[in-house]
C-alpha positions in Angstrom: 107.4 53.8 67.6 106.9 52.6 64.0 108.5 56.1 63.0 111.5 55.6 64.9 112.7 52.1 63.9 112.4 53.5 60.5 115.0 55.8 61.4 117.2 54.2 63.2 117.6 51.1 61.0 119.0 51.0 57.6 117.8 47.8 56.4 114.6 48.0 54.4 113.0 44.5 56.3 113.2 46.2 59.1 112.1 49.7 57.8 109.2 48.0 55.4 108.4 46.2 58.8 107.5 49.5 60.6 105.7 50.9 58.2 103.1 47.8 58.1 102.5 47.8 61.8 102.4 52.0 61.8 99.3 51.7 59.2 98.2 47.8 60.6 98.5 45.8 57.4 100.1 42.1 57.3 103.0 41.7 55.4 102.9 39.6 51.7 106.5 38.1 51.3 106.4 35.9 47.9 108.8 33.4 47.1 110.2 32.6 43.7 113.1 30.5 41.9 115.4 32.4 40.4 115.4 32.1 36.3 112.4 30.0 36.3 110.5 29.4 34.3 113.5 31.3 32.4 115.5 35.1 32.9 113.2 37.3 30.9 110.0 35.6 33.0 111.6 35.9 36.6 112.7 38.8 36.1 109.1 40.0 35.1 108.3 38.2 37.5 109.8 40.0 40.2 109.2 42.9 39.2 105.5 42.5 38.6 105.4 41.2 42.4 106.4 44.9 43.4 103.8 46.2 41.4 101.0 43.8 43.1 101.8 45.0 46.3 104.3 42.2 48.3 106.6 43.4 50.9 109.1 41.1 51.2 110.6 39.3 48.1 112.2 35.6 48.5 114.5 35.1 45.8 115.5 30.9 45.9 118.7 29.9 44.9 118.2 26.8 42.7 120.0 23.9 44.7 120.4 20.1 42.8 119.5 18.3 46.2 116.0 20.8 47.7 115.6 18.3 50.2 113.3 20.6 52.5 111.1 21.3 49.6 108.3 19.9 47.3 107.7 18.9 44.1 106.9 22.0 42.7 109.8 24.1 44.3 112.2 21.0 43.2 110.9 20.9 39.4 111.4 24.6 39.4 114.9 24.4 40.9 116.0 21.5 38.1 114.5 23.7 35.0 116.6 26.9 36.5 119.5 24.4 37.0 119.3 23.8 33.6 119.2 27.5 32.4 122.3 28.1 34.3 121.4 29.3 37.3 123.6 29.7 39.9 123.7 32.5 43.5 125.6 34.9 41.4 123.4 35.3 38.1 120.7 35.2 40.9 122.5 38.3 42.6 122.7 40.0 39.0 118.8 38.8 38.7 118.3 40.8 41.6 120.4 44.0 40.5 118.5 44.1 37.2 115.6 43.9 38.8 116.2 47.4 40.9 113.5 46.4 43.4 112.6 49.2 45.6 111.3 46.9 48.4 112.9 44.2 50.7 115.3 41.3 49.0 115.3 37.7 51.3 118.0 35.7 49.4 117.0 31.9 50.2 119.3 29.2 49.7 120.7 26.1 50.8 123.4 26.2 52.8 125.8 24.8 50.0 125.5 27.4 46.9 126.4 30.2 49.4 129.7 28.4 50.6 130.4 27.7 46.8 130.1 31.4 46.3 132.8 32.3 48.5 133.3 34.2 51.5 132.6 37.5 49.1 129.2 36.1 48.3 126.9 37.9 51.2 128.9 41.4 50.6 128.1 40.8 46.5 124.2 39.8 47.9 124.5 43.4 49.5 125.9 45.4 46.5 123.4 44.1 44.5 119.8 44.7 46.4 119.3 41.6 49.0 118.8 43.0 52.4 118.2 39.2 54.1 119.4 35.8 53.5 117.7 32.7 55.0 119.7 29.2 54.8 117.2 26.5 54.9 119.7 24.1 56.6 121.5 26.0 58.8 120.0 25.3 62.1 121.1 27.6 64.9 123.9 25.9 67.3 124.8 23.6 63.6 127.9 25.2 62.9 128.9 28.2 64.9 131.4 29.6 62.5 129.3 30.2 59.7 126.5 31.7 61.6 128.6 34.0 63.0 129.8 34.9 59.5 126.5 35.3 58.3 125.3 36.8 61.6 127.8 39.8 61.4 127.2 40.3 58.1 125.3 43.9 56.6 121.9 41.2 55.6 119.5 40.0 57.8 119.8 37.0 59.3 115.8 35.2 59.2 115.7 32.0 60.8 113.6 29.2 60.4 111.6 28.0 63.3 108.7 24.8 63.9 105.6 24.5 65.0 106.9 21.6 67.4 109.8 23.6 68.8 110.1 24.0 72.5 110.0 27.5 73.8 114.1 28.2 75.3 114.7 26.8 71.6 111.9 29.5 70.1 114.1 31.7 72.0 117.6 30.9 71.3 117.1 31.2 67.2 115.5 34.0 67.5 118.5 35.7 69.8 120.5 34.6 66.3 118.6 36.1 63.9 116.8 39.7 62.7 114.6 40.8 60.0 111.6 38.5 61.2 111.1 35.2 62.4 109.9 32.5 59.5 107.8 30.1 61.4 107.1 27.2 59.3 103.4 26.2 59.6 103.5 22.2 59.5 106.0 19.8 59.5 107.7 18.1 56.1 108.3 19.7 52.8 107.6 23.0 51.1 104.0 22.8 49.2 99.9 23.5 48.8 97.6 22.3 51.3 93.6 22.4 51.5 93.5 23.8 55.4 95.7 25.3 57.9 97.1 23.1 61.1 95.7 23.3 64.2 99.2 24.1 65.8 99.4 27.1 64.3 97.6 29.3 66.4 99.6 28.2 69.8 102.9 28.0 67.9 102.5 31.8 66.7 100.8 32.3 70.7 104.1 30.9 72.1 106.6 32.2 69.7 105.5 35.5 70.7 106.5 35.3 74.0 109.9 34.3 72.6 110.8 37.3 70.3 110.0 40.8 69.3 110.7 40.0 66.0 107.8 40.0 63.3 106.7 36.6 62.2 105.6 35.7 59.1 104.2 32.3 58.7 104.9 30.2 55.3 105.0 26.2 53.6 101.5 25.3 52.7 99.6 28.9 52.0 97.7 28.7 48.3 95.3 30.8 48.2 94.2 34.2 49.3 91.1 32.7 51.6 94.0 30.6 53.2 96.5 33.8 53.8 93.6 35.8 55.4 93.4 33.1 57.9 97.4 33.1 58.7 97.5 37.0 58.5 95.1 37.0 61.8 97.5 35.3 63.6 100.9 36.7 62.8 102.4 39.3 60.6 102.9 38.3 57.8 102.4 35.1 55.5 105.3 33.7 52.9 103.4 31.9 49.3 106.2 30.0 47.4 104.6 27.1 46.2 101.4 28.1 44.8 103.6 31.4 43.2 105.8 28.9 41.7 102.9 26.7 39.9 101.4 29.5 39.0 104.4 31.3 36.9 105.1 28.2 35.4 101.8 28.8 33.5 102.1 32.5 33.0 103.8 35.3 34.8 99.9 37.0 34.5 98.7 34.1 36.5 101.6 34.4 39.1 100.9 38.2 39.5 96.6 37.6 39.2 97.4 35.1 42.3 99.7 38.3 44.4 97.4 40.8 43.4 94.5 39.0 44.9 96.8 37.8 48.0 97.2 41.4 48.8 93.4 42.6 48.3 92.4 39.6 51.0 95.1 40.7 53.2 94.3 44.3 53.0 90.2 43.5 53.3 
């Protein structure tokens, strides 16, 4: 089965996907702002998270209003502001980066609209096999989910612990790659223990999709992931990535590198 998806899908989520249920790992997506701290160190950056072993990278467009995130994800948005960040030196971020795993570009919905209607075929050209729009939700705005719908990248949607079942079920009809199932309610950012939601939100979204889910807001720490990675498929750390290169690169990659041995254990 695993074999065959492989085969008959080109894009690499759903290819990298098929390989981690045909040899029954979890998936590691890590997040990270594009040119924070600065270029040289996110580019380092993403390609040192390669090297540690995640599957999935999410590259964050840096967006002047992050209302759906924290502090940390905010501060590092401002300082990549300030370096001149924008979704198309992202996009050549991504290209210099020549990452041979899966690319989730994740943005507000505004940056990609400021782009142009060129912007998701320029994502493609340069490496991004996903995009995720943080405030997009499904039913918001037909026309533009259509456009990114149809597009080459897959389209991961966001979905809540508190959402109903037919609504689990009608934003995952609109999107592919996998399903990002947010763990708790409010912003992006660390937290000491996992909700007790979780488990029947991952039970129930199951029943709504075939899609993988990967679970993310919240995860720090490698103990935490474990626990997640029993549940569902995979598990996104942005936050605690995101502290942790604004220290050093080395301590962002020390924190993936022992994210995947818990995983793997």
């Amino acid at each position: 089965m695993a074999s065959t998806l492989a085969i008959v899908s080109s894009n690499r989520i759903d290819q990298r996907f098929a390989l981690l249920r045909g040899t029954r790992r979890k998936a590691l997506v890590c997040y990270a702002t594009a040119g924070y701290p600065d270029i040289k160190k996110s580019l380092a950056l993403l390609r040192g998270l390669e090297s540690e072993g995640a599957d999935v990278i999410e590259v964050g467009v840096p967006f002047s209003d992050p209302i759906a995130d924290g502090p940390v994800i905010q501060e590092s948005s401002m300082r990549a502001l300030e370096g001149g960040m924008t979704l198309d030196r992202a996009l050549e971020l991504v290209a210099e980066a020549g990452l041979n795993i899966p690319v989730v570009l994740f943005s507000y919905l505004n940056p990609i609209l400021a782009a142009g209607e060129g912007c998701l075929q320029r994502a493609a050209s340069a490496g991004v096999d996903g995009i995720l729009v943080t405030d997009l939700p499904v039913g918001a705005d037909p026309e533009r989910e259509a456009w990114l719908g149809q597009s080459s990248l897959a389209f991961i949607r966001l979905v809540a612990p508190t959402t109903p079942l037919e609504r689990m079920r009608e934003i995952s009809s609109h999107g592919s790659g996998f399903v990002y199932l947010i763990s708790r309610l409010g912003v992006t950012g660390m937290q000491e223990s996992i909700s007790a939601e979780l488990a029947p939100a991952v039970a129930q979204l199951r029943t709504a999709t075939a899609l993988p889910i990967c679970v993310g807001f919240g995860i720090s720490g490698p103990e935490q992931a474990t626990s997640v990675a029993k549940l569902a498929d995979g598990v996104v750390v942005g936050s605690a990535l995101v502290k942790a290169v604004g220290r050093s690169v080395e301590d962002a990659l020390g924190l993936a590198a022992a994210l995947r041995s818990s995983l793997d254990a």
